[in-house]
N, C-alpha and C positions, 0 to 999 in steps of 0.2 A: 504494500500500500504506500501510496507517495507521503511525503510531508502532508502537503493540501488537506490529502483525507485524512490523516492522522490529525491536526488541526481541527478540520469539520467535525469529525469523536469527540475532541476534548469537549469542545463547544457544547456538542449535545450532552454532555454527562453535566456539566456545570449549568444547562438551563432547565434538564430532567428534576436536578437535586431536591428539589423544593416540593415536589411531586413523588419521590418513592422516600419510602422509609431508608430507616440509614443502614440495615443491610443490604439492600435493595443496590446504594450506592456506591457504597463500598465495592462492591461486589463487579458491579461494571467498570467503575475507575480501575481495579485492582485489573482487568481484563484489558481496556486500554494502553494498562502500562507495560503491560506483560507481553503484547503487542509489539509496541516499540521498541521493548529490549531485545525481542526476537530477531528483528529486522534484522542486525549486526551480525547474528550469530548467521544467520540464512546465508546475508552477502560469502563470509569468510569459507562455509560447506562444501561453496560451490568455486571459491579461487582454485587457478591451477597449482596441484592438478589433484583432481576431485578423485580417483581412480588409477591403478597402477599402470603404468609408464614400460613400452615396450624399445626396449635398445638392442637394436640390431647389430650384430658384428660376424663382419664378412669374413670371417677364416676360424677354422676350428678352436675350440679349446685349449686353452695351453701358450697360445700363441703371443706374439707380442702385442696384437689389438686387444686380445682374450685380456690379458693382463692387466692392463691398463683400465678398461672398462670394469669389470668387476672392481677395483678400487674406486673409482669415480663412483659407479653407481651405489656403492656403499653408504660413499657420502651425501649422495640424492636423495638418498632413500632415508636417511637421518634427519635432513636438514627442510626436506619438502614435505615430509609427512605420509606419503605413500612409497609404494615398492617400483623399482625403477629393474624390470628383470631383463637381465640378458638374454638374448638369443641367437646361437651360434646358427647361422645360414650358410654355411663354407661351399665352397664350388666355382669352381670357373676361373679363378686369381681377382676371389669377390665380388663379380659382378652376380651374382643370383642372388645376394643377400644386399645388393645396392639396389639392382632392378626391385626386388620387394617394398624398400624404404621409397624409392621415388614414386612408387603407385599405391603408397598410403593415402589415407587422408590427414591431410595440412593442421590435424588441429594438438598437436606437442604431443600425442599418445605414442607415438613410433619418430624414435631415434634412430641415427643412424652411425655407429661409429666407424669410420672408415679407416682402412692402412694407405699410405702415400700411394699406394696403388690403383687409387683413384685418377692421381692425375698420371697414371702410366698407363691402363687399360686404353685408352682412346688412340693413342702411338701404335697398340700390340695387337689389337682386335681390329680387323679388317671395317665392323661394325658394333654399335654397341647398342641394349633396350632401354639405354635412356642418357641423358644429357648432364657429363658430371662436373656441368653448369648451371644451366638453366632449364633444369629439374630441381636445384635443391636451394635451401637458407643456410650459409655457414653461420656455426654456433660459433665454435671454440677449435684453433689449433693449439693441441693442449700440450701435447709433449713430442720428443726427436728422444731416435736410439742411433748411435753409429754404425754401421755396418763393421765386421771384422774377418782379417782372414785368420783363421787358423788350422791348425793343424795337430795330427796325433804326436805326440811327445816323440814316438822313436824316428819324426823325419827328421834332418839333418839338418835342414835352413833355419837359421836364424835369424832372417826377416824379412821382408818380400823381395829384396834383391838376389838373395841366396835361392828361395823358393823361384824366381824367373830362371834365374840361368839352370836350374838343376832339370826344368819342363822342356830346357833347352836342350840340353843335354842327353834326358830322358823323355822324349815325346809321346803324346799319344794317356797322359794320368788323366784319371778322375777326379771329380772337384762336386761335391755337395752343394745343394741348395733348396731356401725351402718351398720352391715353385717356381713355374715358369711364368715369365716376366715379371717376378717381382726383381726390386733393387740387387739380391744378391746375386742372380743369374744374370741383369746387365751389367752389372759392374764387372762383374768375373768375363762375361764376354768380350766388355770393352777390352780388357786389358789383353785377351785372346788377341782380339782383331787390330791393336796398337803396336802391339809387342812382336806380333807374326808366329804366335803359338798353338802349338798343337793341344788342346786340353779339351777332354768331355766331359762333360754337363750329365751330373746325374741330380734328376729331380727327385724329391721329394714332396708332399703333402703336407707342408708345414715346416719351420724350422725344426721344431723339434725333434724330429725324428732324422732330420739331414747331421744334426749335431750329434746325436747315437750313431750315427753307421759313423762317424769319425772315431767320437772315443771306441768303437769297439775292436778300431781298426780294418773296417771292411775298404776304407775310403779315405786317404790319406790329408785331403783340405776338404776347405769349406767356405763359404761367403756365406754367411748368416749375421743376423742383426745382435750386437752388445746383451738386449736384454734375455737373449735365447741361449749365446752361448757363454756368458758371463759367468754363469755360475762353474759352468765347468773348466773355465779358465781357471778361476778362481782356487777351484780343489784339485788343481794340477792332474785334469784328465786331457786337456786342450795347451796347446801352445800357440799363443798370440804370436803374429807375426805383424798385423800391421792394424791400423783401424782409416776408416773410410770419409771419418771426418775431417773440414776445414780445421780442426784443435785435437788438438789431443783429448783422449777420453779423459775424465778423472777416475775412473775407475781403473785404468791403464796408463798411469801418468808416463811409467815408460817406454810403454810401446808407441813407437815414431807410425805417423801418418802414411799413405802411400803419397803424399804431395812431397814430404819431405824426402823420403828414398826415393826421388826422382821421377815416381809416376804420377803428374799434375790433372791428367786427367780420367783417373780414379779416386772422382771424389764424391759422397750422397749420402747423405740421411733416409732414415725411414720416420714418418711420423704418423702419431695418430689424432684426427681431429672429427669432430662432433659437428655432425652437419642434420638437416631437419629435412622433410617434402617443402618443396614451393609451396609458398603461401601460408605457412603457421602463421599465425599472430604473432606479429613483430613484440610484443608484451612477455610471447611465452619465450623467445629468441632470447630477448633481454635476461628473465630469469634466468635461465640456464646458464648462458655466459657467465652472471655473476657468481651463481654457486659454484661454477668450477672453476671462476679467477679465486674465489675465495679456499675452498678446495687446495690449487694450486697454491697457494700462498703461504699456505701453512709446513712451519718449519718440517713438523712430524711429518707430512707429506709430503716434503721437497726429501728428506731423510728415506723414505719407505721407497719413493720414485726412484732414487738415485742407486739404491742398494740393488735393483732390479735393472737396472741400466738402462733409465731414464734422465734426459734432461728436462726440464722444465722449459716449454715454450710462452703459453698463456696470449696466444691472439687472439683477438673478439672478430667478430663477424666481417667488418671490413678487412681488415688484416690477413685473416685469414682466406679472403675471396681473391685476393689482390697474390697471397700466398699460391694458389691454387693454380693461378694463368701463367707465373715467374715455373711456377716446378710443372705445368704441364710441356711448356717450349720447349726448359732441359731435357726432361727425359724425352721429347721426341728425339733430340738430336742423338741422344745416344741408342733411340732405336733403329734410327734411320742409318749410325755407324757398322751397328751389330747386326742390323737386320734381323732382330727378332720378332718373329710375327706370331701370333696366334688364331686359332678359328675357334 
């Protein structure tokens, strides 16, 4: 009921009074007011988001989106008052669980967390079922992992320069990754096709398991992403040889960059950012942003990211859109060098 009519009630009950007995009175005021107090609680019932919240992540379990999102959504799910649940839609190097996010409806119930393989799909697929532009609202680029190369303990290189000339030497090795076209199979390609090396590409279905056939020793390297094989660096099953970013990792302060051993153009992040269907309510865009710069922001969560081998990026919706056009160009160019295509 508006003000207006809330006003037109009181009126009636203060010119009724004189007319009903004083239970009578009481009785209806005490109704008016109970009314009014309602109002507030009504508006707040129905703020976003009223009902739990569907977050789509385009690669299996485990993975490096996988990761990321179930922390994020933990703190959604905290902070907004409903359950913000994950759903692993894997297939295709993420397009079946992007094509589902794009042919939502626009109203904040279905998220979309994507791997940087968003703006590489449009380079690898001949075609694609939806526009990973103008089909979606950037929310949040929310964090970057390095790409890394390594390797099982008993190969003999000791850093990507050692590992080139030894491919050299011995032509024709295997190299792990954890899908076709994502970052870790062009970058390794690039350097194939820079370098004039003979190296096959064994895929996998995820980093995870591309980083198993390493330590088991089935598969002597690997291009996978910081936050996949970190841990196994870390407990001396992997040996870092190089990391893929413009800096050094902190989590590898000394493992040198492949820009610094001389190869300048092996160089990429993998990130993962929060994108919506076209057309949410710029209101609900807003919200989400905030909770996950806020999210981001927090010491304990920069601490929890990092241990997992995340950096912290935190772009809002412009930033993030402007991100998206800068890293869709790059990686054409480096599909267009590699020639790696997809159907």
């Amino acid at each position: 009921m508006s003000n207006k009519s809330t006003g037109r009630l009181a009126g009636l009950v203060s010119a009724s009074t004189a007319a009903l007995d004083r239970r009578q009175a009481l009785t209806l005021a005490a109704g008016s007011a109970a009314f009014v107090l309602a109002a507030p609680m009504v508006a707040r019932a129905q703020a976003y988001p009223s009902r739990p919240v569907r977050a789509i992540v385009t690669f299996a379990p485990g993975g490096t989106v996988d990761v990321y999102a179930r922390l994020a959504c933990r703190h959604l799910s905290e902070t907004l008052g409903q359950q913000f649940v994950v759903e692993n839609v894997a297939g295709a190097t993420g397009n079946r669980g992007t094509q589902q996010a794009a042919r939502s409806t626009p109203d904040g119930y279905t998220l979309l967390f994507a791997l940087s393989t968003h703006a590489v799909n449009a380079s690898v697929f001949p075609t694609l079922p939806y526009d990973p532009i103008g089909d979606f609202a950037p929310i949040n680029l929310s964090v970057s992992s390095t790409h890394v190369l390594s390797v099982h303990p008993s190969v003999s290189a000791k850093d990507a320069r050692e590992y080139v000339a030894d491919l050299r030497a011995r032509p024709n090795q295997n190299y792990a990754h954890g899908g076709l076209g994502t970052q870790g199979h062009l970058l390794a390609e690039r350097l194939k096709v820079t370098q004039k090396l003979d190296m096959v590409a064994i895929n996998f279905p995820g980093a995870g398991p591309a980083v198993q056939a390493v330590v088991a020793n089935q598969i002597p390297s690997a291009w996978t992403t910081m936050a996949s094989a970190g841990p196994m660096i870390a407990g001396g099953k992997l040996k870092a040889l190089a990391v893929t970013g413009k800096t050094r990792s902190a989590l590898l302060p000394d493992v040198p960059t492949m820009i610094e051993q001389g190869f300048p153009e092996i160089e990429g992040d993998t990130w993962v950012g929060i994108l919506a269907p076209k057309g949410t309510p710029a209101e609900i865009v807003t919200t989400i942003n905030r909770e996950i710069g806020s999210y981001l922001a927090m010491p304990a969560s920069r601490q929890r990211l990092g241990e997992v081998g995340f950096d912290v990026v935190n772009a809002g919706p412009d930033a993030f859109a402007a991100r998206l056009v800068e890293e869709m160009a790059f990686w054409k160019k480096v599909v267009d060098e590699t020639n790696v295509r997809l159907q």
